[in-house]
C-alpha positions in Angstrom: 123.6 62.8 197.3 120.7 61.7 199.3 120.7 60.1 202.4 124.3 58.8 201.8 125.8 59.1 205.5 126.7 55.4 205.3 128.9 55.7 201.9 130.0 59.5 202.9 133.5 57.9 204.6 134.3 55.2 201.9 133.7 58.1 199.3 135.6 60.6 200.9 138.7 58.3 201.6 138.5 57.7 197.8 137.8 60.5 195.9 140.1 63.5 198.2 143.3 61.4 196.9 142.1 61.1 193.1 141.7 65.3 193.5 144.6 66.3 195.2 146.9 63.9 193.0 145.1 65.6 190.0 148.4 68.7 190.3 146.1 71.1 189.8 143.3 73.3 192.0 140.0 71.7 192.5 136.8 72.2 194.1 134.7 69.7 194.8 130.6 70.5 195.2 128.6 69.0 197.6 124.9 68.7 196.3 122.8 67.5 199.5 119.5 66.4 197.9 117.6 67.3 201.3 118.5 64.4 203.1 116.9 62.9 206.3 120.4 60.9 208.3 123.1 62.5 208.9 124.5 63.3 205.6 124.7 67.3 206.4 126.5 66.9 209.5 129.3 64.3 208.2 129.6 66.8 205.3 129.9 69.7 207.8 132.6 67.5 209.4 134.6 66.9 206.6 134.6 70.5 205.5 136.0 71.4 208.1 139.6 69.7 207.2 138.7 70.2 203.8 138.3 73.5 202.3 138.3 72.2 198.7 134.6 70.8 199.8 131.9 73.4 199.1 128.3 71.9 200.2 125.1 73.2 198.8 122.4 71.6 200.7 119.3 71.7 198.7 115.8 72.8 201.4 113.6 69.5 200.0 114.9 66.4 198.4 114.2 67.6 194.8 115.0 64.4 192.4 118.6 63.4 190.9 118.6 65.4 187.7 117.4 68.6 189.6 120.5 68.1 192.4 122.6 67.9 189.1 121.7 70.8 187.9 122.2 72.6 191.2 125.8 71.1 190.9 126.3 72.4 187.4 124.9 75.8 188.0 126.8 76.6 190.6 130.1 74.4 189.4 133.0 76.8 188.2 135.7 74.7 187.4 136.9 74.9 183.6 136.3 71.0 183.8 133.2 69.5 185.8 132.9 66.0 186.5 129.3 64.6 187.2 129.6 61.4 190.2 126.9 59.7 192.3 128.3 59.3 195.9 127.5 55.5 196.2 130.9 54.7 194.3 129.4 52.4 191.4 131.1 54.2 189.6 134.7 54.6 190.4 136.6 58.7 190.9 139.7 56.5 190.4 138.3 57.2 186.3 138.6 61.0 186.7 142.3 61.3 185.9 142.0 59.2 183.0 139.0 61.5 181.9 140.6 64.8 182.5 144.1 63.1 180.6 141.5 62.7 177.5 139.9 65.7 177.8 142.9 67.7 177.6 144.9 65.4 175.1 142.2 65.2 172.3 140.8 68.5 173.0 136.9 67.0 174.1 134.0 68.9 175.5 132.8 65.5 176.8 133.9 61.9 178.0 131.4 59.7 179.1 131.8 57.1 181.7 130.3 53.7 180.0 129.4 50.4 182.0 131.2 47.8 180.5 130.3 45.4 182.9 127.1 45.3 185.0 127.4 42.2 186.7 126.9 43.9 190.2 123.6 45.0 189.4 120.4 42.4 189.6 119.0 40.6 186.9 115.9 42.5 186.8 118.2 45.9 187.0 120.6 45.1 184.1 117.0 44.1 181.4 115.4 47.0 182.7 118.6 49.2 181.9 119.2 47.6 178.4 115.8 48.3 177.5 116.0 52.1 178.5 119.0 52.6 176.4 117.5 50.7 173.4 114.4 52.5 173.4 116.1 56.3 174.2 118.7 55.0 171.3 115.7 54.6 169.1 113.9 57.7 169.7 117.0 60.3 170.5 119.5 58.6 168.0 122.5 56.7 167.8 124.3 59.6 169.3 123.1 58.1 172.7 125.9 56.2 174.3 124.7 52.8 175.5 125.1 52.0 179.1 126.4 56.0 180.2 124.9 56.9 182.9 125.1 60.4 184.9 129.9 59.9 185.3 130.8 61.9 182.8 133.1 64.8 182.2 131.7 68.2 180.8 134.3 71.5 179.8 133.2 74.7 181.0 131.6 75.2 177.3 129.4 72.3 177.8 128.5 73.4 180.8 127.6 77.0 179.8 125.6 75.4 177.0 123.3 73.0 179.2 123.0 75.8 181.6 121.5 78.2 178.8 118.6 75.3 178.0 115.3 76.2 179.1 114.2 72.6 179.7 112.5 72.3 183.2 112.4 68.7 183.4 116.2 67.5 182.5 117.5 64.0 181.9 121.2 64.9 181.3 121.6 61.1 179.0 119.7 62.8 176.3 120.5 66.2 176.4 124.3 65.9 176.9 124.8 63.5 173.5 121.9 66.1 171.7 125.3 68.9 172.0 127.2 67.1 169.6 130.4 68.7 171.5 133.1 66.5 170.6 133.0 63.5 173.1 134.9 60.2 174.2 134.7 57.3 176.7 136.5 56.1 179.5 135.1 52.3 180.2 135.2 51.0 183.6 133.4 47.8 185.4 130.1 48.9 187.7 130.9 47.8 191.3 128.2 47.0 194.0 126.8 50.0 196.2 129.3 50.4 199.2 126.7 51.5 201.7 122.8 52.0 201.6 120.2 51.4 199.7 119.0 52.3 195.6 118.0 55.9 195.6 116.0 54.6 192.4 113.6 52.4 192.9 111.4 50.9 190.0 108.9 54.0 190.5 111.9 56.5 189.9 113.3 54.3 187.2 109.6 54.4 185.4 109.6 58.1 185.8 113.0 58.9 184.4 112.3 56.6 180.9 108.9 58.8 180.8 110.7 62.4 181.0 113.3 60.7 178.1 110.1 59.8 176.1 108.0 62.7 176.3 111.1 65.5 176.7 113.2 64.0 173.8 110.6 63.0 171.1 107.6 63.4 169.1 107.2 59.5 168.4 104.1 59.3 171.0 102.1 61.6 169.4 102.7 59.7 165.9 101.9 56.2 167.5 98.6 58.1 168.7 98.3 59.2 165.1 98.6 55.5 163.6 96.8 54.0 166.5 93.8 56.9 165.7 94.3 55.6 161.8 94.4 52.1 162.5 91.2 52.5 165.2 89.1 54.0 162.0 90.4 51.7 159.7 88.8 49.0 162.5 85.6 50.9 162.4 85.6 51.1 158.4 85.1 47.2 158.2 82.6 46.9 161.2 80.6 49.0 159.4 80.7 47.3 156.4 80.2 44.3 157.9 76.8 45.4 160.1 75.5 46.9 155.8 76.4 43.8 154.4 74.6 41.8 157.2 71.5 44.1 157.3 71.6 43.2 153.3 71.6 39.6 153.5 69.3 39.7 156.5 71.8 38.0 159.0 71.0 40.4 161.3 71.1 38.4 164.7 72.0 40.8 167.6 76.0 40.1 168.0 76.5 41.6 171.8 80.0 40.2 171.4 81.5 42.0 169.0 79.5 45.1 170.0 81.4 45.7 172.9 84.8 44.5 171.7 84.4 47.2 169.0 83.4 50.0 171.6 86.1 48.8 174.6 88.7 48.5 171.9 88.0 52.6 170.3 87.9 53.3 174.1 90.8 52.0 174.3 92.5 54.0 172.0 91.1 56.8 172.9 92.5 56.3 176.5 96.1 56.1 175.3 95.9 59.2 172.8 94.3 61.3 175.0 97.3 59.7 178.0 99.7 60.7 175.0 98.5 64.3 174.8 98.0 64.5 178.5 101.6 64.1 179.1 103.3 66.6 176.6 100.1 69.1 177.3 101.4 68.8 180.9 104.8 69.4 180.5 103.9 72.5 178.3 102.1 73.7 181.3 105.5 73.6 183.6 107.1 75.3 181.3 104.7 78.3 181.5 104.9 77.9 185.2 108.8 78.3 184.7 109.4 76.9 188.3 112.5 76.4 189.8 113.6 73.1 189.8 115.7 73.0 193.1 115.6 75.9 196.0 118.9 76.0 197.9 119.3 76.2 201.4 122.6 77.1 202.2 125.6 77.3 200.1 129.0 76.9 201.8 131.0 79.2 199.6 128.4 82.4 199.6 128.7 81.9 203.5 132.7 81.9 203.2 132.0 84.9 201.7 129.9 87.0 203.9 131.7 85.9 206.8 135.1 86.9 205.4 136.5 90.0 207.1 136.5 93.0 204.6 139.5 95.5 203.8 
């Protein structure tokens, strides 16, 4: 969560009687994503009639995926459930999830949107052109319209955690598992409190790190755009012999620099391409963390716990 004070109340009135109705121990973990309002201190508040809450407040807001990582790395439960604290999507699912889990014997069950109607226009094309264009790269193994409400076994879990990947967008890498998986449907509803923690910059960013973590189809459409760009400059330059030939050789400024802005172009975008995985190889050999917590509720539980 970041910056969520506003929701905190309408979540935690929601979500403590899905868990404790569940019959069986729980934990629930806390990621504060460096927040700015008064997030930490509600949580603070709450823990304190609430010792199933363990918080783990990250020192700088870090991005979504990295606070779900810190969640799953430090989650032990033998199932973790992934969920946004704006309540789109609904913790009423998780018994239903856990139910399927355990009936069929699933490593996974996704949360899928089967009805957006909350979101705005402009959010619900953007959204369907993610998922087409992840489908197409990553495979049909993608579930449309899952986002980050999904359930995950401990061997899930275990298996994300033992990816090196620095830059993680769980809605390719969770479907790239192929642990057995299933679906809970359930209607998006409207943000209880606040405002979108991802704006169109954020939205941009996230379909990049699917693109360029996920697939090798950029550098191949840099390959056929290089192929295509020579092909281009192939018939110019039979065109400028055959001219010279005939003598129709009248000074053509026009198609001069069409031809030039045009390979520039294409130049641009491979070199963009290249830019962008050469870039990501370069994080990896940095192999920085991806989160840096501040405080963990449960490791101070334990240090402050008298000892026999």
């Amino acid at each position: 969560m970041f910056n969520e004070a506003e929701a905190l109340p309408a979540l935690v009135s929601r979500l403590r009687p899905v868990l404790e109705g569940l019959g069986a121990p729980y934990e629930l973990v806390a990621v504060d994503d460096g927040s700015t309002d008064a997030t930490g201190e509600l949580l603070a508040a709450f823990r304190l009639g609430w010792p199933e809450l363990r918080v783990i407040g990250l020192r700088r807001n870090s991005g979504h995926q990295a606070a779900l990582t810190a969640g799953l790395d430090r989650a032990a439960g033998a199932y973790v459930v992934s969920l946004d604290a704006d309540l789109q999507d609904p913790p009423e699912k998780i018994p239903e999830m856990l139910a399927l889990a355990r009936a069929e014997g699933l490593d996974i069950v996704y949360g899928i949107r089967a009805d957006r109607a909350s979101d705005t226009g402009f959010k619900r094309w953007t959204a369907g052109l993610y998922y087409r264009l992840v489908r197409r790269l990553a495979g049909p193994s993608v579930p449309a319209q899952a986002g980050d409400f999904r359930l995950l076994s401990r061997a899930a879990v275990e298996a994300l955690k033992a990816l090196p990947d620095q830059q993680r967008v769980y809605r390719l890498l969770v479907p790239w598992l192929g642990f057995p998986s299933g679906r809970v449907t359930y209607e998006r509803a409207p943000r209880t409190a606040g405002r979108s923690k991802y704006p169109l910059g954020r939205m941009i960013r996230l379909a990049v790190d699917s693109v360029t973590g996920f697939s090798a189809a950029p550098l191949r459409l840099a390959t056929w755009l290089g192929g295509f760009a020579f092909l281009v400059c192939l018939g110019l330059m039979v065109y400028t012999l055959s001219a010279h030939v005939l003598d129709h050789t009248v000074p053509g400024w026009t198609s001069l620099f069409t031809g030039v802005l045009f390979i520039g172009a294409v130049q641009l975008i491979c070199v963009g391409l290249l830019g962008e995985y050469v870039a990501r190889i370069y994080t990896a050999l940095q192999n920085r963390p991806t989160y840096f917590v501040g405080h963990d509720t449960a490791e101070q539980a334990e240090q402050t716990a008298p000892r026999r």
